[in-house]
GULUMTI-207127 format. One record per residue: x negated, z negated, y negated of N, C-alpha, C in turn. Coordinates in nm, 2 decimals. Atoms other than C-alpha are relative to their C-alpha. Example, Ala and Ser with C-alpha at 12.3 -4.5 7.8 and 13.67 -1.06 7.14 Angstrom:
2
- -0.09:0.00:0.12:-1.23:-0.78:0.45:-0.09:0.00:-0.12 $
- 0.09:0.00:0.11:-1.37:-0.71:0.11:0.08:-0.08:-0.11 $
END
This chain:
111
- -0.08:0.00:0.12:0.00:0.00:0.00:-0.09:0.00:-0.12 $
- 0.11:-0.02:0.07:-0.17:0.11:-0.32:0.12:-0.10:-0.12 $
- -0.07:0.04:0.04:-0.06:-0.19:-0.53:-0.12:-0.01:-0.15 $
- 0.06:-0.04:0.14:-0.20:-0.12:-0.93:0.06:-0.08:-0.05 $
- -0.04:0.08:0.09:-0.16:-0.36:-1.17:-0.03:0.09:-0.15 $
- 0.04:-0.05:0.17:-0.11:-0.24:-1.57:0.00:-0.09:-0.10 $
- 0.06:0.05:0.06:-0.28:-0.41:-1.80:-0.09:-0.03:-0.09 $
- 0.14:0.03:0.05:-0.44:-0.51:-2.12:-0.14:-0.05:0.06 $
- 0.12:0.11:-0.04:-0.81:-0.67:-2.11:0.07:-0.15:-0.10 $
- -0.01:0.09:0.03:-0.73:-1.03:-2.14:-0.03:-0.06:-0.14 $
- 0.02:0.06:0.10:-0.71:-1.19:-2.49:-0.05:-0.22:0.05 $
- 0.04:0.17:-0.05:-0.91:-1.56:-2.43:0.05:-0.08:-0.07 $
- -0.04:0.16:0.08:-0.75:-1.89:-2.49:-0.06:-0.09:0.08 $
- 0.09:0.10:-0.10:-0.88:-2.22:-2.43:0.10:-0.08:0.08 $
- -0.08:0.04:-0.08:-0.77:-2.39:-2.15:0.00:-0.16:-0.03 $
- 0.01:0.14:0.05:-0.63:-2.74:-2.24:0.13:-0.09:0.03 $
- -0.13:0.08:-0.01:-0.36:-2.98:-2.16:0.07:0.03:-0.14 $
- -0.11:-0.02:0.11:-0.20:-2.90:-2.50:0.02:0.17:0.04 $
- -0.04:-0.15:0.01:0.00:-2.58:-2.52:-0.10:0.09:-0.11 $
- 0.12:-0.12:0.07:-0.26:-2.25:-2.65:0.14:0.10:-0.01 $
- -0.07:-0.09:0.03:-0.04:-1.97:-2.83:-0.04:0.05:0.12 $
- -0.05:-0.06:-0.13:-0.02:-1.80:-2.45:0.12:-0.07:0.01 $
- -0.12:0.07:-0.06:0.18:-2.09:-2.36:0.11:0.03:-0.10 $
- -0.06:-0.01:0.10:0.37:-2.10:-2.68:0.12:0.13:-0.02 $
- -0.10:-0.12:0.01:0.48:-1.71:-2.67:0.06:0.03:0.17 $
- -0.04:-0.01:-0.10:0.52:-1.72:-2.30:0.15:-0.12:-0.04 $
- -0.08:0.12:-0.01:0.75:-2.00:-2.34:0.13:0.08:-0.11 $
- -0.09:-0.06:0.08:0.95:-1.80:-2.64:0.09:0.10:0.09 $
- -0.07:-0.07:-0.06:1.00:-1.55:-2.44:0.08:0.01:0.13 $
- -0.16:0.09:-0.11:1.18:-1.72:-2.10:0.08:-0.01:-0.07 $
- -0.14:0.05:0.05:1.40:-1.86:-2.39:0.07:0.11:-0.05 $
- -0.04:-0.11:0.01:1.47:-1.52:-2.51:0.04:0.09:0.08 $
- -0.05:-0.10:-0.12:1.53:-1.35:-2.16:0.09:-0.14:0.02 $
- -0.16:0.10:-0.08:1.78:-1.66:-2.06:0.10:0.02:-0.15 $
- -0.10:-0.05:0.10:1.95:-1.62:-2.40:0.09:0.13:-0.01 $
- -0.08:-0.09:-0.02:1.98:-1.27:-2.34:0.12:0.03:0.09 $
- -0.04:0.02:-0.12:2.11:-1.30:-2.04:0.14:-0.09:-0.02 $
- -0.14:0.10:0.04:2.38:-1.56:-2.15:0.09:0.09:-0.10 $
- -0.05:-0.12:0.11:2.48:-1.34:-2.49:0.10:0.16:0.10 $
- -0.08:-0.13:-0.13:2.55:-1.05:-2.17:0.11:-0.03:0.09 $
- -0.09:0.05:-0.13:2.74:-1.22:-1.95:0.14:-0.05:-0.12 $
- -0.11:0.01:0.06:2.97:-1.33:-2.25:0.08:0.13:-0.08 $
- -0.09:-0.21:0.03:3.00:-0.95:-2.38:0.07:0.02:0.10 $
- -0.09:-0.06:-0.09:3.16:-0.88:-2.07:0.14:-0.05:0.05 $
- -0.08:0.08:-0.04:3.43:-1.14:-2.10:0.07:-0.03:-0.11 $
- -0.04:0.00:0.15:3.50:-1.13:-2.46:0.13:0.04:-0.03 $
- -0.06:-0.06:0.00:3.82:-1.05:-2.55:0.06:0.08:-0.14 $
- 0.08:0.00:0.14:3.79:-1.11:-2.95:-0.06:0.13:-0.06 $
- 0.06:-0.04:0.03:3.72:-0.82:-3.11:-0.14:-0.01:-0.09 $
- 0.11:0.04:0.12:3.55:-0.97:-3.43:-0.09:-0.08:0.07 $
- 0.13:0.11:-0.10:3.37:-1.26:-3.20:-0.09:0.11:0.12 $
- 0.10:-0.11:-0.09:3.22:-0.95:-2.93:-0.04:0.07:-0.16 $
- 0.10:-0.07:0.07:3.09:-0.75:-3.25:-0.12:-0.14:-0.05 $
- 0.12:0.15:0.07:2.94:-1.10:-3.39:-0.15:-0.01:0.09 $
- 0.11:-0.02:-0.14:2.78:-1.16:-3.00:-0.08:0.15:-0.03 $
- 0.04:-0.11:0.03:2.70:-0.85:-3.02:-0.16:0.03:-0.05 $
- 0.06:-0.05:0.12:2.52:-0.84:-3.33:-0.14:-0.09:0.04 $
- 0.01:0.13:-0.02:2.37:-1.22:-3.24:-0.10:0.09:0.12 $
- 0.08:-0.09:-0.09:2.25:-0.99:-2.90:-0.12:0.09:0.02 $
- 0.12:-0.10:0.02:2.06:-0.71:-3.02:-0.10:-0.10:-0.10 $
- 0.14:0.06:0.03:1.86:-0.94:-3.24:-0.05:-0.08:0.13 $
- 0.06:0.12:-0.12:1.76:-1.20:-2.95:-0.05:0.13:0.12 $
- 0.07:-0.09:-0.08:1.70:-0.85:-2.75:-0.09:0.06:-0.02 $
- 0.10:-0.08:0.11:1.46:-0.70:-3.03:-0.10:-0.09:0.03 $
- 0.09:0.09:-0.06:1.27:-1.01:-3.00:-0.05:-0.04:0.10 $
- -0.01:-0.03:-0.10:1.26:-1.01:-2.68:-0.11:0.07:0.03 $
- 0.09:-0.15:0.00:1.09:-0.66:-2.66:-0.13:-0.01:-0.08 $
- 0.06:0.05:0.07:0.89:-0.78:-2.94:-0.11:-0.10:0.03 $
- 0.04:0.07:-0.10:0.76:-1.08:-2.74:-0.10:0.04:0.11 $
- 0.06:-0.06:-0.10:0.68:-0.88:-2.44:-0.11:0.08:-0.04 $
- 0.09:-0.10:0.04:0.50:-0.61:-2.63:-0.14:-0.07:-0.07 $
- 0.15:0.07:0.06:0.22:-0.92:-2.80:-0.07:-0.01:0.10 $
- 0.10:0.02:-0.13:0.18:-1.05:-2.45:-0.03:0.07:0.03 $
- 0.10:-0.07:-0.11:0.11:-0.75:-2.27:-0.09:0.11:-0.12 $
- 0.13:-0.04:0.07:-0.14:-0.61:-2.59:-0.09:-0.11:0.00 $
- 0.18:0.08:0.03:-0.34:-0.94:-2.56:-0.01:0.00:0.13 $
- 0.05:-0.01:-0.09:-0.35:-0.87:-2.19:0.09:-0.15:0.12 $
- -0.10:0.12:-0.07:-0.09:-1.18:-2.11:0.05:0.04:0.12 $
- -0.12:-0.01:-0.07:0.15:-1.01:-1.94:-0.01:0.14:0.07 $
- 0.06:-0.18:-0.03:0.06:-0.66:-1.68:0.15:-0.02:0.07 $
- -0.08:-0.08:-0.04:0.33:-0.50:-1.49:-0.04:0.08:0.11 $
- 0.03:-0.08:-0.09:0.31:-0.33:-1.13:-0.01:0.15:-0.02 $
- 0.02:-0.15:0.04:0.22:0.04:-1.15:0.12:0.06:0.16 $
- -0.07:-0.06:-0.11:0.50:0.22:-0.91:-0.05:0.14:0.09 $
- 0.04:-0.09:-0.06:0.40:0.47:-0.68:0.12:0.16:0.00 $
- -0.11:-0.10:0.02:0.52:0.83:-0.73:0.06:0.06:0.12 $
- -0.10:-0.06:-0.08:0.66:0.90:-0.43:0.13:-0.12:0.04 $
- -0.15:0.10:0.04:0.87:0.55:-0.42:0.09:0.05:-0.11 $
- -0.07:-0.07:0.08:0.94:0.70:-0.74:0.13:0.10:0.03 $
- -0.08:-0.12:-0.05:1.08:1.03:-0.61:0.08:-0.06:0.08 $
- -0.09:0.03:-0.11:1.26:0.87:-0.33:0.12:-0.05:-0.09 $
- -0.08:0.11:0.11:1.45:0.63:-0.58:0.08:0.11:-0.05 $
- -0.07:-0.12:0.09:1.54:0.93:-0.79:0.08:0.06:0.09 $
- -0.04:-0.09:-0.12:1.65:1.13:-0.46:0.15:-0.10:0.03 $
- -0.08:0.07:-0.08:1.87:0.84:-0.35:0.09:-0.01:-0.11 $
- -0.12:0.06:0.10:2.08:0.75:-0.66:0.03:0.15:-0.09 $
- -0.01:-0.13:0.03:2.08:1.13:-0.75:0.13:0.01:0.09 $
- -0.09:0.01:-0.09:2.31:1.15:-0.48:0.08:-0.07:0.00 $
- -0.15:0.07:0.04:2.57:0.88:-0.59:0.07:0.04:-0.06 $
- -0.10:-0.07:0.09:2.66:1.10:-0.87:0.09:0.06:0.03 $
- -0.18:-0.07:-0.06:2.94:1.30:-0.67:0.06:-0.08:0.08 $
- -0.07:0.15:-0.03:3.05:0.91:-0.61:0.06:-0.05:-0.08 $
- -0.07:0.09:0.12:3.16:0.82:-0.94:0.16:0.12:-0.04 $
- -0.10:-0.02:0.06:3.50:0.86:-1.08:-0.05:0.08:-0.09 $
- -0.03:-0.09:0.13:3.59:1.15:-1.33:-0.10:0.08:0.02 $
- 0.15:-0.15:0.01:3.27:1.37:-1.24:-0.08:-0.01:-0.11 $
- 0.09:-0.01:0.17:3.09:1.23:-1.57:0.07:-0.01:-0.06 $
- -0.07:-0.05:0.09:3.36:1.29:-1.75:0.04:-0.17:-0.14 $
- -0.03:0.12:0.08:3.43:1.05:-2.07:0.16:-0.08:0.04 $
- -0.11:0.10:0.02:3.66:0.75:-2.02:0.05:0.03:-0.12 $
- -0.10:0.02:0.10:3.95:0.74:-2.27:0.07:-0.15:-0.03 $
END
């Protein structure tokens, strides 16, 4: 299995019983992927129009940040990411390529 890791070179922090901005932005960012994650689960249950645009709104910023977050850690080398293999790739694409004449309406726009 060719398993590739993607990743900055490591930005050094000191290692210390007190929290080092690693810990600090790692720690932001759990609280911002469980927030998101809460904020989502309430858009889907919303019934409120004015309170789902609010969430909403409340959503895409805690998601920006988020993205934001992720993109410090993995430029100081915090945070790498598995590299996928292109024929898992292909396969993946091959298999859910083939759901599409599974869905209702053929594509077509809900009303």
């Amino acid at each position: 299995m060719n398993e590739q890791k993607i990743q900055n070179p490591e930005t050094k922090v000191q290692k210390t019983p007190q929290m080092n901005d690693r810990d600090f932005i790692n720690d932001m960012l759990t609280t911002e992927k469980y927030m998101t994650q809460g904020y989502d689960t309430a858009l889907k249950e919303l019934s409120h129009d004015q309170l789902y645009q609010d969430i909403l709104a409340i959503y895409t910023e805690t998601s920006n940040a988020q993205r934001s977050l992720y993109n410090l850690m993995f430029k100081k080398g915090w945070y790498g990411v598995e590299a996928a293999e292109a024929q898992k790739l292909q396969q993946s694409h091959q298999q859910f390529q083939g759901y599409t004449n599974q869905f209702p309406y053929s594509g077509q726009q809900l009303q």
